[in-house]
N, C-alpha and C positions, 0 to 999 in steps of 0.2 A: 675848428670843430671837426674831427674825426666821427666817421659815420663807419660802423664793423657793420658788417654783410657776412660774413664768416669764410668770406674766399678769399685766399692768401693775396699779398698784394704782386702780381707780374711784373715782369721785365726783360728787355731782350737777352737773351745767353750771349755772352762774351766767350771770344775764341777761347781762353785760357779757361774758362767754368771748366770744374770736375762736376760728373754726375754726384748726386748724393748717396752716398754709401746705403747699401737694402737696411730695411729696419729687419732684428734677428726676430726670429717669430717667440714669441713665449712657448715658455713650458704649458703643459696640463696645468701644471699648482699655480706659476703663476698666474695664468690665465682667469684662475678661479680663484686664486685671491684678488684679482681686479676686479673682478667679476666682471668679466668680457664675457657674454657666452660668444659673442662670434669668433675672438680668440680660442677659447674652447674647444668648439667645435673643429677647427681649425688643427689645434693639437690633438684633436681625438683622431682626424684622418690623417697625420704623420701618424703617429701610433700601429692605426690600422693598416698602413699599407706596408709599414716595417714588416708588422707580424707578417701578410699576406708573401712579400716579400721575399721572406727567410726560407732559407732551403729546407728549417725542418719543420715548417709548417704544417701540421696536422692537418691530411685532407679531409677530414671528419666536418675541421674546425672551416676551411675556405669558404661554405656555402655562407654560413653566417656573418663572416667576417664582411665575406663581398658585400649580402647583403646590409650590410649595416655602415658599410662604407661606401654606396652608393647614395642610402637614408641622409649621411650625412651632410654628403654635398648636396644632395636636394635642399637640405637644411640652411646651407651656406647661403646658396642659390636667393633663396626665398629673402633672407635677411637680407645682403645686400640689395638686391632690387628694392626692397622695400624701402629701406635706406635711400636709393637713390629717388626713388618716388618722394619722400620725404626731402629732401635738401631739392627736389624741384617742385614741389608746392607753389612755392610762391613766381617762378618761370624768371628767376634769377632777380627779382624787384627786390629794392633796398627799402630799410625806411623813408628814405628822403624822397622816393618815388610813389607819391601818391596818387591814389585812380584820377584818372580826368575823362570825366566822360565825354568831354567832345574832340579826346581822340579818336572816337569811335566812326 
């Protein structure tokens, strides 16, 4: 009987392991055709820090951009935490671990 917990199964690294190659971030589009917003958002601050970036950057344009690319990572911010508050809900308990109260 296999019990899923949703955490990968471990094991020690062997001398010879390679690291796993980085996952390539999504586009904008695909991001929003997966409908990932936190990919999204993600693609929205590569985006914004290109334009910020770029030598011919409209100083008109930098106050908003900054702003909107500081918004974002706020944005980022907020989901993953949330996220991790979420996957520690339960403080890593499987199904097969259930309450005893005279652990207590």
């Amino acid at each position: 009987m296999t019990i899923v917990t949703g955490k990968p199964n471990l094991r020690a690294v062997r001398p010879d392991d390679e690291p796993p190659a980085p996952k390539k971030p999504l586009t904008l589009i695909e991001a929003a055709e997966a409908d990932d917003h936190l990919a999204e958002l993600k693609a929205m601050r590569q985006i914004l820090a290109r334009a910020l970036s770029a030598p011919n950057c409209p100083p008109r344009d930098m106050a908003a951009l900054s702003r909107r690319q500081l918004e974002i990572g706020r944005e980022i911010d907020a989901l993953v935490a949330a996220a991790e508050r979420e996957a520690d809900v339960n403080h890593g308990a499987t199904e097969a671990e259930a309450w005893d109260e005279s652990a207590i």
